[in-house]
N, CA, C and O atoms as a CHARMM CRD file, in Angstrom:
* protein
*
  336
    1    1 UNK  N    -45.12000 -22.87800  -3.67200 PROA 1      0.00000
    2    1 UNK  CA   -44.24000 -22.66300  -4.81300 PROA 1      0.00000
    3    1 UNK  C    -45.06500 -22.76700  -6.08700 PROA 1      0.00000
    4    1 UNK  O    -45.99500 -23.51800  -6.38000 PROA 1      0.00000
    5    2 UNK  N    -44.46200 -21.81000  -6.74800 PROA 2      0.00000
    6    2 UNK  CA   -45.74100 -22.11400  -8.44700 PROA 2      0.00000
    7    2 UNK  C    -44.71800 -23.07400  -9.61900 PROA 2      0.00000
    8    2 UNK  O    -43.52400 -23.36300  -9.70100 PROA 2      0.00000
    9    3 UNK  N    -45.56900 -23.25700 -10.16500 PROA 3      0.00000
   10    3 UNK  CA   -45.01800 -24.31200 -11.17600 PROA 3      0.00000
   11    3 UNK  C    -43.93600 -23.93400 -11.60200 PROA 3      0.00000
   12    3 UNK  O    -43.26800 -24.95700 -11.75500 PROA 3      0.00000
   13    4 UNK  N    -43.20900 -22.84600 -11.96200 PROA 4      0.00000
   14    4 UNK  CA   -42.45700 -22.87600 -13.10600 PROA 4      0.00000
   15    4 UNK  C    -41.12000 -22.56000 -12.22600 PROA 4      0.00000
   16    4 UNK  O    -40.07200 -22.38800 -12.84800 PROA 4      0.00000
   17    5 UNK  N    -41.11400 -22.46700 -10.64100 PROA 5      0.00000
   18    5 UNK  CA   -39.75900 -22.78900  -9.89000 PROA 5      0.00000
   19    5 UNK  C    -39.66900 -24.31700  -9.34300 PROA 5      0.00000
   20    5 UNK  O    -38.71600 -24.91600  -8.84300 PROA 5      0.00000
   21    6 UNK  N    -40.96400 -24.72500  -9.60800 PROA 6      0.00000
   22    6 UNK  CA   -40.71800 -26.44600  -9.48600 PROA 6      0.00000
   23    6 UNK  C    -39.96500 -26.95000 -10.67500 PROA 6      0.00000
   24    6 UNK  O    -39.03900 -27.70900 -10.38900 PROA 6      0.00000
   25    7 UNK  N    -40.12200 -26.73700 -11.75400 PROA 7      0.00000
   26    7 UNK  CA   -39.81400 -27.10900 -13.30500 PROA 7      0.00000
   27    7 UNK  C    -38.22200 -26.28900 -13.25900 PROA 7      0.00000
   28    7 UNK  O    -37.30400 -26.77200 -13.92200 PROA 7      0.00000
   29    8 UNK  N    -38.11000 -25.65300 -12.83800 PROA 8      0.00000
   30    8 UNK  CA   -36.62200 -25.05500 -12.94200 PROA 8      0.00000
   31    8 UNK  C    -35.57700 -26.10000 -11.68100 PROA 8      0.00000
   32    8 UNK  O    -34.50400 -26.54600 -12.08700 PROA 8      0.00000
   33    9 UNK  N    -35.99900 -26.37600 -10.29600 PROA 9      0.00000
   34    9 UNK  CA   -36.03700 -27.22700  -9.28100 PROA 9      0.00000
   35    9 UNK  C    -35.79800 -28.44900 -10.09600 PROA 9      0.00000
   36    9 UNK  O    -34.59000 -28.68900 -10.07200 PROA 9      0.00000
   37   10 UNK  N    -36.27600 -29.08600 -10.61500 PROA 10     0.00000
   38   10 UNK  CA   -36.38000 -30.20600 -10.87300 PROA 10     0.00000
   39   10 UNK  C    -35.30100 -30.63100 -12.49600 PROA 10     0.00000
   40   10 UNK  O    -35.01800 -31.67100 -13.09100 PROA 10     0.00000
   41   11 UNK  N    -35.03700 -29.39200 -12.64600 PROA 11     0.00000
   42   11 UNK  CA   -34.34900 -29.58200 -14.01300 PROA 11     0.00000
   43   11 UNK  C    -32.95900 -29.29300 -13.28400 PROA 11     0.00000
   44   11 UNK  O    -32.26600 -30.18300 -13.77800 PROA 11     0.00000
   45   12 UNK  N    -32.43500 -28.85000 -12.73100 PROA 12     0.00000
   46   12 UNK  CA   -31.12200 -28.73400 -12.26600 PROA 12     0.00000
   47   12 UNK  C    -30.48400 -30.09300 -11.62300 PROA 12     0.00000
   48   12 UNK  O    -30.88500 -30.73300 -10.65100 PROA 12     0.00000
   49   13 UNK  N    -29.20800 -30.36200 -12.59200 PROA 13     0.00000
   50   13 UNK  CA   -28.56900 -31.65700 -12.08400 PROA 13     0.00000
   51   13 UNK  C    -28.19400 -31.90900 -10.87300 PROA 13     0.00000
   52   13 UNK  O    -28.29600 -30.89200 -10.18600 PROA 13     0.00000
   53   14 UNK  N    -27.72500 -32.98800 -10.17900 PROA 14     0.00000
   54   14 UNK  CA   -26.76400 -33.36000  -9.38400 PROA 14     0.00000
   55   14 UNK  C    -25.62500 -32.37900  -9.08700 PROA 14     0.00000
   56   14 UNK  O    -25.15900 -32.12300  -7.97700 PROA 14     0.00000
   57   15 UNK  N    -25.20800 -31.80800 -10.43500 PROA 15     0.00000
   58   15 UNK  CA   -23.59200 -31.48400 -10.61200 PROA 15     0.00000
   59   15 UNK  C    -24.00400 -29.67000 -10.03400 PROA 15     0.00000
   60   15 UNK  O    -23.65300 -29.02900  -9.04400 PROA 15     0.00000
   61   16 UNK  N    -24.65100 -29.43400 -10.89800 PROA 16     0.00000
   62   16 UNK  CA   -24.93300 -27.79200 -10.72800 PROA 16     0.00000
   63   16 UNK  C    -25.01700 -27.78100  -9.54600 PROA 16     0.00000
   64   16 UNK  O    -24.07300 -27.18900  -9.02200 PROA 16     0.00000
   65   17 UNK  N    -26.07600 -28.36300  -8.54900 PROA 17     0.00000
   66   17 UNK  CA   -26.71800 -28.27200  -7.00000 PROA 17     0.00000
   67   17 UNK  C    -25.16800 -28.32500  -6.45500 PROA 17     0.00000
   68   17 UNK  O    -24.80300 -27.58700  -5.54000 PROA 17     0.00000
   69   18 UNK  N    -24.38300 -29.16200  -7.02700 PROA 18     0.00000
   70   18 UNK  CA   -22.92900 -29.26500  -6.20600 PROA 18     0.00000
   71   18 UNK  C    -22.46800 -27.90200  -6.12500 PROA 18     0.00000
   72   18 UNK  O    -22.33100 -27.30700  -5.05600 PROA 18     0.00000
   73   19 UNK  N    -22.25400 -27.45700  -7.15100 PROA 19     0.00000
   74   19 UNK  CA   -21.30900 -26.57500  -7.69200 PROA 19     0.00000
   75   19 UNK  C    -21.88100 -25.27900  -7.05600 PROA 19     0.00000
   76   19 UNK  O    -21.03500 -24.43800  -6.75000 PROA 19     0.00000
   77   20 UNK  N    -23.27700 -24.96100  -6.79000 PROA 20     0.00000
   78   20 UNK  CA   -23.75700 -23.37600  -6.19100 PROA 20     0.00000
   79   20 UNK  C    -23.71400 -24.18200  -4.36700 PROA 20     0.00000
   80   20 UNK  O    -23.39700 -23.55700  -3.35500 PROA 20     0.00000
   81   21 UNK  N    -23.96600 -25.08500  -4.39400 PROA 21     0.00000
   82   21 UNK  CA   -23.26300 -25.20900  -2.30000 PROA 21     0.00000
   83   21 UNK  C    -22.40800 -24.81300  -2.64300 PROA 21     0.00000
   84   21 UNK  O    -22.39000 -23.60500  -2.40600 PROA 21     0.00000
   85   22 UNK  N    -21.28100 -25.25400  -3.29200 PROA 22     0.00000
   86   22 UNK  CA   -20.01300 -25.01400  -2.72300 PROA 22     0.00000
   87   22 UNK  C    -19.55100 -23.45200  -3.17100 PROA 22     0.00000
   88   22 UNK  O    -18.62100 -22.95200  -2.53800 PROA 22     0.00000
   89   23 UNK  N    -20.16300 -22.70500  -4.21300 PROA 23     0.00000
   90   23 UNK  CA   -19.52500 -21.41200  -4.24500 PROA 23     0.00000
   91   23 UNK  C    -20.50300 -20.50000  -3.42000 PROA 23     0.00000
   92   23 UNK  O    -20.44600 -19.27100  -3.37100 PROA 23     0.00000
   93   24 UNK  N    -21.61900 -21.49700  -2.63300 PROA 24     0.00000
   94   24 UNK  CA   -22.27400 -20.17700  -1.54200 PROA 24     0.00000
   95   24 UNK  C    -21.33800 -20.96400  -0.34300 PROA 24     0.00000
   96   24 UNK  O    -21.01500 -20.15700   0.53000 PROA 24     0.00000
   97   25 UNK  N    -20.93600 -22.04800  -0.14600 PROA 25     0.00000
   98   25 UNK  CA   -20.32400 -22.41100   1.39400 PROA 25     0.00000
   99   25 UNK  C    -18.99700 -21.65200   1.28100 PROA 25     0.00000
  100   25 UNK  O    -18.60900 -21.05100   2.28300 PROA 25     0.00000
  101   26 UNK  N    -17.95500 -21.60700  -0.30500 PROA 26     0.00000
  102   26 UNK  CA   -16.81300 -20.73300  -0.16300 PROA 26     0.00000
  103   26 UNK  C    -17.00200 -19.31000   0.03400 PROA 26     0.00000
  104   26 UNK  O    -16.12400 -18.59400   0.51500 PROA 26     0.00000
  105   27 UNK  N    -18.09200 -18.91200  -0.31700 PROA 27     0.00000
  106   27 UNK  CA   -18.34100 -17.52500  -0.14400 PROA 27     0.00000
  107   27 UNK  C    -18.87700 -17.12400   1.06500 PROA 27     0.00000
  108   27 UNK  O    -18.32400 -16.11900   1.51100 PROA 27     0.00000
  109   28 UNK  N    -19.89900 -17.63900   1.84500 PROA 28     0.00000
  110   28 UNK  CA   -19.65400 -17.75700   3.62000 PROA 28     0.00000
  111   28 UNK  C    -18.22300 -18.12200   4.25900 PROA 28     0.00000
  112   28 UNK  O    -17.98300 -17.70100   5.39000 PROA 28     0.00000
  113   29 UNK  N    -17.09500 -19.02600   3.45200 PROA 29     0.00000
  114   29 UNK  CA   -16.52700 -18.70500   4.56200 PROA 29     0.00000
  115   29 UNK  C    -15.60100 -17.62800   4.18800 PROA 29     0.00000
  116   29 UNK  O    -14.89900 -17.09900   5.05000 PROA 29     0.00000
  117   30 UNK  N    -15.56000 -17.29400   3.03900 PROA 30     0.00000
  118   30 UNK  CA   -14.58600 -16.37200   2.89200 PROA 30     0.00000
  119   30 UNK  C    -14.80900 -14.48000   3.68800 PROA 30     0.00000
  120   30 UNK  O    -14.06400 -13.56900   4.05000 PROA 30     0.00000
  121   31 UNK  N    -16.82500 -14.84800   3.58100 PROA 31     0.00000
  122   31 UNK  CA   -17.20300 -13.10500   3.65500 PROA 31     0.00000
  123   31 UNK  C    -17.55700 -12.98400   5.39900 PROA 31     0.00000
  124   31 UNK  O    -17.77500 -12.05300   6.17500 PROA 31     0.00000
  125   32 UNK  N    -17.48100 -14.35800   5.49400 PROA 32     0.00000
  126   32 UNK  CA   -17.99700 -14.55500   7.04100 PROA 32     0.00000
  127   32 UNK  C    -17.23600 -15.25000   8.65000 PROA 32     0.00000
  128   32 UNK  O    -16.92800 -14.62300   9.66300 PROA 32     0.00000
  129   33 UNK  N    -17.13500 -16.45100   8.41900 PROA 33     0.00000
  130   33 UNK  CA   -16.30500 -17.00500   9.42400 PROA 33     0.00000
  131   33 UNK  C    -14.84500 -16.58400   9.04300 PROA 33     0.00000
  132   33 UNK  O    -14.55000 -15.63200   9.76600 PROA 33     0.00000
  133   34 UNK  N    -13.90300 -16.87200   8.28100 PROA 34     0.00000
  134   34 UNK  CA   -12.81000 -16.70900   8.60500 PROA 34     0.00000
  135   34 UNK  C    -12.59300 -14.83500   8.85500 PROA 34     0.00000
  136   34 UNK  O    -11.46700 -14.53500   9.25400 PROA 34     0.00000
  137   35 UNK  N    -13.55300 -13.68000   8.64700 PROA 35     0.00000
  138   35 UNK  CA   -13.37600 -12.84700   9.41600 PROA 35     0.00000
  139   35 UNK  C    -13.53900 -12.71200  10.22500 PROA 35     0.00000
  140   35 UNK  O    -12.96400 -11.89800  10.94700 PROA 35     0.00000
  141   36 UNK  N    -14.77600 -13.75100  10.64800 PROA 36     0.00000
  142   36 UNK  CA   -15.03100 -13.16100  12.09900 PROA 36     0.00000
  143   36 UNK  C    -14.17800 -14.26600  13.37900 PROA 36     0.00000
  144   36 UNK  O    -14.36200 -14.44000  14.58400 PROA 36     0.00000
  145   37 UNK  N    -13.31800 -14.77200  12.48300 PROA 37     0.00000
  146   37 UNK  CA   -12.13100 -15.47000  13.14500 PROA 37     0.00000
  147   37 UNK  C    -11.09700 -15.27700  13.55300 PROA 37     0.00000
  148   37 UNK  O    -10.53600 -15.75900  14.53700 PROA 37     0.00000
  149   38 UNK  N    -10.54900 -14.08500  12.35200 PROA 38     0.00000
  150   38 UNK  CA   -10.04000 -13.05000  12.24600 PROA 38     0.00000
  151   38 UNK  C     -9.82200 -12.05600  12.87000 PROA 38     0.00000
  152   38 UNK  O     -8.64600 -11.72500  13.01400 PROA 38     0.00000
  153   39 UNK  N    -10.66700 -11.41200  13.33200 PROA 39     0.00000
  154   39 UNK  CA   -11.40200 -10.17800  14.26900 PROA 39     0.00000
  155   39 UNK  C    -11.35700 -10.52800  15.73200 PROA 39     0.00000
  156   39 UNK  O    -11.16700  -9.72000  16.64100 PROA 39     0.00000
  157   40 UNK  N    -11.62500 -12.30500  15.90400 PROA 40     0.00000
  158   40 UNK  CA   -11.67400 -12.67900  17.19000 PROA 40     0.00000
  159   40 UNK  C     -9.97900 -12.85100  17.74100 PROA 40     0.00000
  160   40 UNK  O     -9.59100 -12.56900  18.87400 PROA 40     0.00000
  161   41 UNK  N     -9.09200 -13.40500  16.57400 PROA 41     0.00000
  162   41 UNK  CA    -7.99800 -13.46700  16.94500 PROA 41     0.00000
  163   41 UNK  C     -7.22500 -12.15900  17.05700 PROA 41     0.00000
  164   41 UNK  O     -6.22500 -12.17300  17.77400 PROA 41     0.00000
  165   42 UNK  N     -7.57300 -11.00000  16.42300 PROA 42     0.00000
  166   42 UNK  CA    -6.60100  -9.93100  16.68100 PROA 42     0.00000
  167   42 UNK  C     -7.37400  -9.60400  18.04600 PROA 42     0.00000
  168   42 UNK  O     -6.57800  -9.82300  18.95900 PROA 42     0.00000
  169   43 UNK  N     -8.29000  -9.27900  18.42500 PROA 43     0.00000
  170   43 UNK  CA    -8.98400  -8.84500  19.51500 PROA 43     0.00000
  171   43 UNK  C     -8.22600  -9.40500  20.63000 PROA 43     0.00000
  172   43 UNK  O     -8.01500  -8.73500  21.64100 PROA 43     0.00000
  173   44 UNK  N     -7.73600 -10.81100  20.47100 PROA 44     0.00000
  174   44 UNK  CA    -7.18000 -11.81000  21.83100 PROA 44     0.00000
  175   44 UNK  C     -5.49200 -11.54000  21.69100 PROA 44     0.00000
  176   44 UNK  O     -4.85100 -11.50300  22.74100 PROA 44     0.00000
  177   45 UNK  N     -4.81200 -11.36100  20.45300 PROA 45     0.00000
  178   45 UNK  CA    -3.27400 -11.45600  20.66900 PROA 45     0.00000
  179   45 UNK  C     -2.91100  -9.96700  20.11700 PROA 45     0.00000
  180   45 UNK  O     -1.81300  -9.78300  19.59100 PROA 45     0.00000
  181   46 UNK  N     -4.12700  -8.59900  20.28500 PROA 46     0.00000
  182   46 UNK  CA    -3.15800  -7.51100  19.86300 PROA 46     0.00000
  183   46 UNK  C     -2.14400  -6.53000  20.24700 PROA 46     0.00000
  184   46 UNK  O     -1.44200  -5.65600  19.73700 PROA 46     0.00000
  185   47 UNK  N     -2.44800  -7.21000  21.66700 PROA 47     0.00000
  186   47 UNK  CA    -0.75600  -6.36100  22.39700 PROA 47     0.00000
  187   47 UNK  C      0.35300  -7.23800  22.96900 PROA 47     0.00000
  188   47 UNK  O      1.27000  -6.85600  23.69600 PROA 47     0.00000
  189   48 UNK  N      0.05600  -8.85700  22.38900 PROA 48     0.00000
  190   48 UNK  CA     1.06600  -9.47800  23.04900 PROA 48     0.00000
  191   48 UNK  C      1.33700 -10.45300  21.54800 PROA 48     0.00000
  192   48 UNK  O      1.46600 -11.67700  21.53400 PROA 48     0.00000
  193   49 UNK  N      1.36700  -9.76900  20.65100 PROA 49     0.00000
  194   49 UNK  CA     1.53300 -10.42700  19.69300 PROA 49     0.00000
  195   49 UNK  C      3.46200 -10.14400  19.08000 PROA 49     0.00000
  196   49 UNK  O      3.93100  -9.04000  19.35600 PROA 49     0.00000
  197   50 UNK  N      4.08300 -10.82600  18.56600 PROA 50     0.00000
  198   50 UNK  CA     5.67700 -11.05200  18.25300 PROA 50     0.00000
  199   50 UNK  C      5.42400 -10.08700  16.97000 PROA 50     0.00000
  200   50 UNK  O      4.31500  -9.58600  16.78300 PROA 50     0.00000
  201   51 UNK  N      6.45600  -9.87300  16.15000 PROA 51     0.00000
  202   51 UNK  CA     6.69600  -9.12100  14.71500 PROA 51     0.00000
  203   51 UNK  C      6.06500 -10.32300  13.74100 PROA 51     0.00000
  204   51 UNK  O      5.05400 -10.10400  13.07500 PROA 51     0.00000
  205   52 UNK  N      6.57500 -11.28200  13.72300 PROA 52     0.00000
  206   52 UNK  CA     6.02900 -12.26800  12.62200 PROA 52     0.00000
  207   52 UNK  C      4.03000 -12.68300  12.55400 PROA 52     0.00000
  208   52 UNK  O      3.16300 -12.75100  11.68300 PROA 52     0.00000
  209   53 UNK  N      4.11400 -12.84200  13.87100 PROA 53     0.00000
  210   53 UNK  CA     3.18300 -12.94700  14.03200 PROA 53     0.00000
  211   53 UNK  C      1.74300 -11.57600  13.61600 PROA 53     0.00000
  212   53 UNK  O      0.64700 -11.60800  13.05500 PROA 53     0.00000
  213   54 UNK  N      2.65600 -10.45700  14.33300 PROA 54     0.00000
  214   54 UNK  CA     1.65100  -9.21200  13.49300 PROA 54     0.00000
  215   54 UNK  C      1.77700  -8.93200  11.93200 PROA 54     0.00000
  216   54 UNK  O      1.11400  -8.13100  11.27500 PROA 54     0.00000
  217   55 UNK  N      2.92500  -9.90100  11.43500 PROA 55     0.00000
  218   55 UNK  CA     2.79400  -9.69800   9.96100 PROA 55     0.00000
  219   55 UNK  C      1.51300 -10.54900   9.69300 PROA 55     0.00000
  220   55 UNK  O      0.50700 -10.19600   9.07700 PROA 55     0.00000
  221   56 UNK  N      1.79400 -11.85500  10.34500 PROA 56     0.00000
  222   56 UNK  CA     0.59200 -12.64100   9.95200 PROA 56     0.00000
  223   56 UNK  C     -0.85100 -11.87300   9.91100 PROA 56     0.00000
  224   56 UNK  O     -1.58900 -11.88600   8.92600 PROA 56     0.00000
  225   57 UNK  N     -1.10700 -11.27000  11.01700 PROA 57     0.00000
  226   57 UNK  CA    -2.28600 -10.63200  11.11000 PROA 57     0.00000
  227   57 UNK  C     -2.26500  -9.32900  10.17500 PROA 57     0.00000
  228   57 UNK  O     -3.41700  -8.95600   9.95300 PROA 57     0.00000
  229   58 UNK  N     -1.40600  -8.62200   9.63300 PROA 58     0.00000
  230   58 UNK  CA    -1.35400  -7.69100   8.65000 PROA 58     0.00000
  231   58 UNK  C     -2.03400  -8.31200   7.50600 PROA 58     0.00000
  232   58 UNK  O     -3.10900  -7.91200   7.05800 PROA 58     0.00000
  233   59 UNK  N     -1.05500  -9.75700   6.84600 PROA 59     0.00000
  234   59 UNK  CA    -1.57000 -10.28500   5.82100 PROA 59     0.00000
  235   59 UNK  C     -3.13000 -10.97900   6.03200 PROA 59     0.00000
  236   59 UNK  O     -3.87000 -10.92300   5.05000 PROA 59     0.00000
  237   60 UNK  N     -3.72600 -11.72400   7.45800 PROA 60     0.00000
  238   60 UNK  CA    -4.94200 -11.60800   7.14300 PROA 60     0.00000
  239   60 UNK  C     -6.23600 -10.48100   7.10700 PROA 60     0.00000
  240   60 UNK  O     -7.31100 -10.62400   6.52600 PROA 60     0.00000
  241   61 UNK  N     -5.87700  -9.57700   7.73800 PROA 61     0.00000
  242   61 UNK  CA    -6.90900  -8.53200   7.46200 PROA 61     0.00000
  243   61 UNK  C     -6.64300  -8.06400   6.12000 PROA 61     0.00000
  244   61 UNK  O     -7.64000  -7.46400   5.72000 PROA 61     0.00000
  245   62 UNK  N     -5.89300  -8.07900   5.41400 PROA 62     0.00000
  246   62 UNK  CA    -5.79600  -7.73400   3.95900 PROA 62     0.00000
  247   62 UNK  C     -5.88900  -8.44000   2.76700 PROA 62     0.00000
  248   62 UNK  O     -6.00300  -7.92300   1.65600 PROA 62     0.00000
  249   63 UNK  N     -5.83600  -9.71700   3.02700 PROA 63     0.00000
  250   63 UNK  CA    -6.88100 -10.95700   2.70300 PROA 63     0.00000
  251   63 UNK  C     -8.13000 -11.28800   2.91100 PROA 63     0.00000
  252   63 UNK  O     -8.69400 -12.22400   2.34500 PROA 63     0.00000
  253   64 UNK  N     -8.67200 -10.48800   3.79200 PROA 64     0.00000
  254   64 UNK  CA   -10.11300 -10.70500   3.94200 PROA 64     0.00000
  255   64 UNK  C    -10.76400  -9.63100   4.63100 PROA 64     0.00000
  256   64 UNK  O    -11.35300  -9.70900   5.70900 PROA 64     0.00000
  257   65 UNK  N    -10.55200  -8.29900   3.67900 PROA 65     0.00000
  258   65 UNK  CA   -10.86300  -7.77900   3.87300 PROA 65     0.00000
  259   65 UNK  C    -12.27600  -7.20000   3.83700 PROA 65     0.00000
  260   65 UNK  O    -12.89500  -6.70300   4.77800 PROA 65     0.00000
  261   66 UNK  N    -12.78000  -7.40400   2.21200 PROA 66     0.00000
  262   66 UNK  CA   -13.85500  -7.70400   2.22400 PROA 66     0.00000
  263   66 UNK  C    -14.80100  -8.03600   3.69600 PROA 66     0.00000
  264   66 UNK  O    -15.35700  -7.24300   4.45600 PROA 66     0.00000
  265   67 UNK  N    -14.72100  -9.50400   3.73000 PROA 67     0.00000
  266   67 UNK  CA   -15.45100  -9.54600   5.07000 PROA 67     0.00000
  267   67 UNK  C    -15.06700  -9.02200   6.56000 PROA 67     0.00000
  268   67 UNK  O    -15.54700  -9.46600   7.60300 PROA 67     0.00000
  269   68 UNK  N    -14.40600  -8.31200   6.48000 PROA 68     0.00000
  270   68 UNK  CA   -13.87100  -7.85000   7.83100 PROA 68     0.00000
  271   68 UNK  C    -14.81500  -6.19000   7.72100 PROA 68     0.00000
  272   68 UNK  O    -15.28500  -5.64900   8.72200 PROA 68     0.00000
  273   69 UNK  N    -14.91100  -5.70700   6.53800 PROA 69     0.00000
  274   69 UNK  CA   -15.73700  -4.53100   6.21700 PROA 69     0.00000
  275   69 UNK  C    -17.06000  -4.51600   6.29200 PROA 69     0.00000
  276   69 UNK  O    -17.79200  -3.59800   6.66100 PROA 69     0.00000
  277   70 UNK  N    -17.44300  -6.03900   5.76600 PROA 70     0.00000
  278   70 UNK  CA   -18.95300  -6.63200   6.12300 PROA 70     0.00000
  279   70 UNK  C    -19.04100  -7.02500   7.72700 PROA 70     0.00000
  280   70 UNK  O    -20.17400  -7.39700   8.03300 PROA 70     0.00000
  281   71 UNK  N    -18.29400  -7.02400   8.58600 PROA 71     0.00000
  282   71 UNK  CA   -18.65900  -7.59200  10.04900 PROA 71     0.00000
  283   71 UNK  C    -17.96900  -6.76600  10.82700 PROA 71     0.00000
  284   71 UNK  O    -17.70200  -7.18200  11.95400 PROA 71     0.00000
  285   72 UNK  N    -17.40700  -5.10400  10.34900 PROA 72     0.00000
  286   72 UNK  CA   -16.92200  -4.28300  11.00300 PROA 72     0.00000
  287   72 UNK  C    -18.46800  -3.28300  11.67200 PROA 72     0.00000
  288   72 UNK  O    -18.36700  -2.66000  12.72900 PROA 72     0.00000
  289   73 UNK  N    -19.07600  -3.29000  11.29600 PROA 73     0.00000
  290   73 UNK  CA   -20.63400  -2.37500  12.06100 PROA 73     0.00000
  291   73 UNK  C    -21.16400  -3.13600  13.44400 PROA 73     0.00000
  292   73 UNK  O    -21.68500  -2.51900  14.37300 PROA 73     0.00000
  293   74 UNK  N    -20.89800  -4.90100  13.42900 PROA 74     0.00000
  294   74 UNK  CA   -21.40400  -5.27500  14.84800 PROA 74     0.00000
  295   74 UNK  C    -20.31100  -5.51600  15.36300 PROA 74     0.00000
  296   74 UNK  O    -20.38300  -6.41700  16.19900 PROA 74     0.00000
  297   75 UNK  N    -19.03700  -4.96900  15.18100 PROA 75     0.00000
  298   75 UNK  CA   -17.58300  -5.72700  16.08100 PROA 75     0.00000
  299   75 UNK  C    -17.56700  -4.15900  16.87200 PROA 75     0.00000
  300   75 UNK  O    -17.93300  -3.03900  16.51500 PROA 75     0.00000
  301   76 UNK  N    -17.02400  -4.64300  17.97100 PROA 76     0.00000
  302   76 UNK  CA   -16.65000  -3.20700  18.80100 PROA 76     0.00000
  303   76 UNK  C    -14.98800  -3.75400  19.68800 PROA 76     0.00000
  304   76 UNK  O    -14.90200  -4.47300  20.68300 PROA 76     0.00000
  305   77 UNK  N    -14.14700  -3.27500  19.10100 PROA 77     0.00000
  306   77 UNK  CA   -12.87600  -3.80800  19.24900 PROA 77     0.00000
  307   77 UNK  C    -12.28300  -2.17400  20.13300 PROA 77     0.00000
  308   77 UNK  O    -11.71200  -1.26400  19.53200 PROA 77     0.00000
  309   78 UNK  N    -12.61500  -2.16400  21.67200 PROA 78     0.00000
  310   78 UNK  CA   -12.24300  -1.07300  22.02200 PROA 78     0.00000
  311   78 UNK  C    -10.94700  -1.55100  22.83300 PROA 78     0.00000
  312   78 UNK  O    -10.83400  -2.58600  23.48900 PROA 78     0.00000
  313   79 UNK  N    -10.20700  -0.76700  22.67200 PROA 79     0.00000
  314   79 UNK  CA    -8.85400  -0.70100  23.68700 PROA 79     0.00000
  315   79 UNK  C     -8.76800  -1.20700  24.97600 PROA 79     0.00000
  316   79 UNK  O     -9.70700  -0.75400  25.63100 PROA 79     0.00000
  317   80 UNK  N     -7.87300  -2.14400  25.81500 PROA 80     0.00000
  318   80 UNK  CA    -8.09800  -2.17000  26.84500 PROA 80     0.00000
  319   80 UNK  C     -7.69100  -1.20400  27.65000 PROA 80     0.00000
  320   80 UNK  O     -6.81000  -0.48500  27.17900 PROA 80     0.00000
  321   81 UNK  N     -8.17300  -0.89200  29.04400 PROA 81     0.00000
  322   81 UNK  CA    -7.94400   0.00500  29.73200 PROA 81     0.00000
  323   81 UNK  C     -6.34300  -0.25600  30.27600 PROA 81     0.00000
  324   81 UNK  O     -5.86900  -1.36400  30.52800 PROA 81     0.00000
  325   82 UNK  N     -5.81700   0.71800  30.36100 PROA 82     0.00000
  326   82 UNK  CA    -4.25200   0.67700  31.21700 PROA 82     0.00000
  327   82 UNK  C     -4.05000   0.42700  32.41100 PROA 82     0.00000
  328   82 UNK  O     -4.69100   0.98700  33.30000 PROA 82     0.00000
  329   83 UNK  N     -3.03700  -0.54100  32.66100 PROA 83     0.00000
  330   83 UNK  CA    -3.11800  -0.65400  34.19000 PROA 83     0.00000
  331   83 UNK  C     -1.66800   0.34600  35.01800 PROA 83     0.00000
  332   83 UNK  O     -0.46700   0.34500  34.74900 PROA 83     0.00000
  333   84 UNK  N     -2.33100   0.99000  35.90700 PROA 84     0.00000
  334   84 UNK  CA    -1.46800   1.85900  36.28300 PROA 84     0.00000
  335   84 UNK  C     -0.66400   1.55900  37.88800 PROA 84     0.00000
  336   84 UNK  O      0.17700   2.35100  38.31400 PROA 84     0.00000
């Protein structure tokens, strides 16, 4: 490290260091886990899910959507096959 990110390091309070965890830990969970929580729960209840309940899941994919757009390229949410 060169001097002048030690001197910046070393000048930042207690309070600030608080304050950027917590708006990078709210911003992981907002862009990250609770979609990909999200994604895991519609995947498990989407054909045996009630009306209230698919509202619920309406309102979270549209709440977090954002991250559901960021973790839609490695999700592969294919249909299950029919049983005949």
């Amino acid at each position: 490290m060169d001097i002048l990110s030690i001197i910046i390091i070393n000048n930042l309070d207690t309070n600030a260091i608080i304050a950027i965890a917590l708006y990078v830990g709210l911003a992981g969970a907002y862009l990250l886990v609770i979609p990909a929580a999200t994604l895991f729960y519609l995947n498990q209840r989407w054909y045996t899910a009630r009306s209230v309940e698919r509202l619920l899941m309406y309102f979270m994919v549209f709440m977090f959507f954002p991250g559901i757009l960021l973790l839609s390229p490695f999700v592969n949410l294919r249909p299950r096959p029919r049983e005949v």
